[in-house]
N, C-alpha and C positions, 0 to 999 in steps of 0.2 A: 331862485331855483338853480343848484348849480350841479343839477344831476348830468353827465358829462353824455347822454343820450338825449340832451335838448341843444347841444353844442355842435354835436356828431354831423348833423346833419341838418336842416336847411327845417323846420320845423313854423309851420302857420298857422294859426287860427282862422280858418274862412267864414267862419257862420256861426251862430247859436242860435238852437230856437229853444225857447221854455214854453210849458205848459203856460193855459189861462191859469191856472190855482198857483203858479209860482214855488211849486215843490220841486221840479223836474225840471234841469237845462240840460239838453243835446247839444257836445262842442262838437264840430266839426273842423278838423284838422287834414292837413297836406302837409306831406315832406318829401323832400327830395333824397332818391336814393330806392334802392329797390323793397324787396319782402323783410329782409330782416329789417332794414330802415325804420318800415311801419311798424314794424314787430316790436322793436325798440323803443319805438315813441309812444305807441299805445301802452306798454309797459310801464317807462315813465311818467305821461299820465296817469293814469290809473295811480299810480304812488303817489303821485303829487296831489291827490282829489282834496284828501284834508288839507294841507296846505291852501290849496284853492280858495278852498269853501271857508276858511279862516279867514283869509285875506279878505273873502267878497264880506264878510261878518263883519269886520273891520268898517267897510266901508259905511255901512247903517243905511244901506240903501232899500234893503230888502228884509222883510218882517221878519221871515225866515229864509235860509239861506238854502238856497237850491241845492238837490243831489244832481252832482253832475257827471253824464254819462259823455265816450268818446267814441267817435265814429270818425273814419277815414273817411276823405271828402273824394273821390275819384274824379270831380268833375275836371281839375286843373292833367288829369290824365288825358281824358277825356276829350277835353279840348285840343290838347297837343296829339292825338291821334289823330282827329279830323283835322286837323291844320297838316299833320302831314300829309293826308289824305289827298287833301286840294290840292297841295304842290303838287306831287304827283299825278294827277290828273293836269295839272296847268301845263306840267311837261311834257306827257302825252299830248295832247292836243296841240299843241306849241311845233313838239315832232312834226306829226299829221299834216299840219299846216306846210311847215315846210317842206314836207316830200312830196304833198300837191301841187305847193307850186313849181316846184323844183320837177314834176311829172308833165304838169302846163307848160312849163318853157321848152319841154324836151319834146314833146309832141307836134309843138310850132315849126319846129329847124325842118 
């Protein structure tokens, strides 16, 4: 695939889940980079679906070969927001601590 919007930008496959009847796979993808980013890779996926679904054809793994939909994974967002989340709080409290005790030793003198 040498569409220059799978190049562009930092593009993952995190998941698939298919239907029990094996008609239906949901890819779940992450990229790096903002709204046009995704904009751009859901794009070319969506192009690339025949492609895909040749190649999995290819493989004789599957009776019939799955229609495959894309969906943005937001979870790897998602996690880097809660992780900043904790530092920030690790810093607050880190603060806090230090100005108590730093309030402790002034109270002593």
């Amino acid at each position: 695939m040498r569409d220059p919007r799978f190049t562009a930008n930092l593009l993952s496959i995190t998941d698939v889940d298919v239907s029990p009847d094996l008609k239906y796979a949901t890819v779940f993808f992450s990229v790096l980079g903002d709204e046009k980013a995704r904009l751009d890779a859901m794009k070319a996926l969506r192009g690339a679906a025949g492609l895909l679904r040749a190649e999995l054809g290819r493989t004789k793994v599957f009776k019939s070969v799955p229609e495959l939909q894309f969906r943005y994974d937001e979870s790897i967002e998602k996690g880097a927001h809660l992780f900043e989340l904790i530092q920030h709080a690790r810093k607050e409290d880190e603060a806090l601590q230090a100005a108590a005790l730093q309030n402790g030793d002034q109270t002593e003198e």
